[in-house]
C-alpha positions in Angstrom: 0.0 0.0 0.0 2.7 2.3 1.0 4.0 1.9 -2.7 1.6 2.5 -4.6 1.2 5.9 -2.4 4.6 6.8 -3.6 3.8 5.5 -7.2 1.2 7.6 -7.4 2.5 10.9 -5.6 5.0 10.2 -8.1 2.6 10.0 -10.9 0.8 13.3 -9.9 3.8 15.4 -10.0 5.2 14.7 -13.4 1.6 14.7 -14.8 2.1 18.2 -13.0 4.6 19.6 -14.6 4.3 18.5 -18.2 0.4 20.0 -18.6 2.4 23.5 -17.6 5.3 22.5 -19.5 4.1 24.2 -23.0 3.5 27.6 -21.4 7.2 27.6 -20.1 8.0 26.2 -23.8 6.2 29.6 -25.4 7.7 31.9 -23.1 11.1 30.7 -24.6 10.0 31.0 -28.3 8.5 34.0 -27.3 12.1 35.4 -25.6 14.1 33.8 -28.7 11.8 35.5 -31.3 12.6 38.8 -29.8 15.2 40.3 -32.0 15.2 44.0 -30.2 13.3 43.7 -26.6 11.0 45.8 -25.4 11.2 47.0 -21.8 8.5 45.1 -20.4 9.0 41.7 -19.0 7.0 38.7 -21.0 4.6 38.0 -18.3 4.2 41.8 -18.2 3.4 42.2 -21.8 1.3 38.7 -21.7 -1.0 40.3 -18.2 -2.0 43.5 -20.9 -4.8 41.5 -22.2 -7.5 38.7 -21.2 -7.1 34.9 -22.4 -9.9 35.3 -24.5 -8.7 38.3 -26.3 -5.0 36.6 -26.5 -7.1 33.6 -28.3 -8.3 36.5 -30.7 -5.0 37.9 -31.4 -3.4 34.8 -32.2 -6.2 33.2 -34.5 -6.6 36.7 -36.4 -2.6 36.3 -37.1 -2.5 40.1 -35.1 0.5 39.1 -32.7 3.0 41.2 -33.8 1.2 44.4 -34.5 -0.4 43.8 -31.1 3.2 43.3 -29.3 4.3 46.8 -31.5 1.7 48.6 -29.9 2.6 48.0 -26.4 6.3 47.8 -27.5 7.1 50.1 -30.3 10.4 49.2 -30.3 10.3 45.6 -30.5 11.7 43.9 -33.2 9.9 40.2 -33.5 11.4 37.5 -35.5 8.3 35.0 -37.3 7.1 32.2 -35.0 6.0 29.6 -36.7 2.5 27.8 -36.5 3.7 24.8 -34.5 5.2 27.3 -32.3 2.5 29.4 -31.9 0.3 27.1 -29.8 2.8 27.0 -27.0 3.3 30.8 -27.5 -0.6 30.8 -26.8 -0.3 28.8 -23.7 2.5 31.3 -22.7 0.1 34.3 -22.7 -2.5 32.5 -21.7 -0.8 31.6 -18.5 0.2 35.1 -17.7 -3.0 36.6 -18.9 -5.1 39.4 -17.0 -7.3 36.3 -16.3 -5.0 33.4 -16.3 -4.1 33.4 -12.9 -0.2 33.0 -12.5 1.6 35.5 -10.8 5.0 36.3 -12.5 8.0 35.7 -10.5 10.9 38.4 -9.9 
């Protein structure tokens, strides 16, 4: 009994970790695609709008004009559209609504 507590402990963390492992995944596309920054952390830039408005963005193909106008001096490389779900998941995560607080 005692192992299969552990087993499943275990089990819970890595199941864990890997449904929050795409966010972490976009924020490093995100960071890489960057070719000038903007002044604004990532989690920052990601808490200026809602998930559902994020959603929009990224199915109307308006990140990067969206990124310019809170950043006009960012310079964004093209993510591509395998990359862009995790991107999603990214500012999804750090989202007005989305619950995680960014850490300093």
């Amino acid at each position: 009994m005692k192992n299969f507590i552990k087993i499943l402990i275990i089990g819970m963390i890595f199941l864990g970790t890997n449904a929050s492992a795409d966010a972490f995944k976009g924020g490093r596309i995100l960071t890489n695609s960057m070719i000038k920054g903007c002044p604004m952390l990532l989690p920052d830039l990601a808490g200026t709008h809602s998930k559902t408005e994020w959603i929009d963005i990224v199915k109307n193909g308006k990140l990067d004009d969206t990124i310019h106008s809170i950043c006009p001096k960012a310079e964004i490389k093209p993510i591509s559209d395998d990359s862009m779900k995790d991107v999603l998941d990214y500012l999804k995560y750090y989202s007005k609504n989305g619950g995680a607080l960014p850490s300093c």
